[in-house]
N, C-alpha and C positions, 0 to 999 in steps of 0.2 A: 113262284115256288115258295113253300114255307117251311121253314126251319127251325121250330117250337113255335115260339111267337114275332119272329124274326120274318121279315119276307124279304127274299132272296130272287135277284134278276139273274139267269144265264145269258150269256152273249154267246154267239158264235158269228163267225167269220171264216167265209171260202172263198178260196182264189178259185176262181173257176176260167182265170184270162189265161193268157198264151206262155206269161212269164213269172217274174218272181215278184211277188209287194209287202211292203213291210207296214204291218201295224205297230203305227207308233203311240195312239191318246186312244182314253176311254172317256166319255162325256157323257153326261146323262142330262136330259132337260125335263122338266114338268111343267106342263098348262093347265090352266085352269077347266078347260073346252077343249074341245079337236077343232071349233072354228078360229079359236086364237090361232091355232098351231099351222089353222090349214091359209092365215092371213099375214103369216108372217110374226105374230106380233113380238112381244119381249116374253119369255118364259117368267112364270113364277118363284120358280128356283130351278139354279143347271147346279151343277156339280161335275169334279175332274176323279176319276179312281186312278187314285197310285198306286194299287195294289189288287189288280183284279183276278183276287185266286181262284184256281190252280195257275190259270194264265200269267205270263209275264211281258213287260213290252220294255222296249220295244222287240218287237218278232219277225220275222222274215220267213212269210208263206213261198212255199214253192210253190208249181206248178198243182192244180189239185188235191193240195194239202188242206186241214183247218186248224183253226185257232177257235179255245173256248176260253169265258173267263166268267166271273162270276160280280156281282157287284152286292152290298148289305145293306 
């Protein structure tokens, strides 16, 4: 998604299981290739979002609930 000149990830997250789960990290990794990625290798750079607006964590999905969040 882009946001002037900004590009913008949405995340979403659904419980779709039987009980409650709580989202607690956002993570993001980057590969060079999809065969790094699909080999295991070391990411090129990962990063942690503290702050993934509008979203907040940690969360705690009920039952068929979602959670969104956004990363920059």
């Amino acid at each position: 998604m882009l946001l002037g000149k900004e590009v913008c990830i949405l995340i979403e997250a659904n419980n779709i299981g039987d009980g409650k789960t709580t989202v607690t990290h956002l993570v993001g990794f980057y590969y060079d290739s999809w065969i790094k990625q699909f080999l295991r290798r070391k990411p090129k750079n990962s990063m942690v979002v503290p702050d993934p607006t509008p979203g907040r964590l940690p969360y705690v999905l009920d039952k068929g609930e979602r959670w969104a969040g956004m990363m920059e």
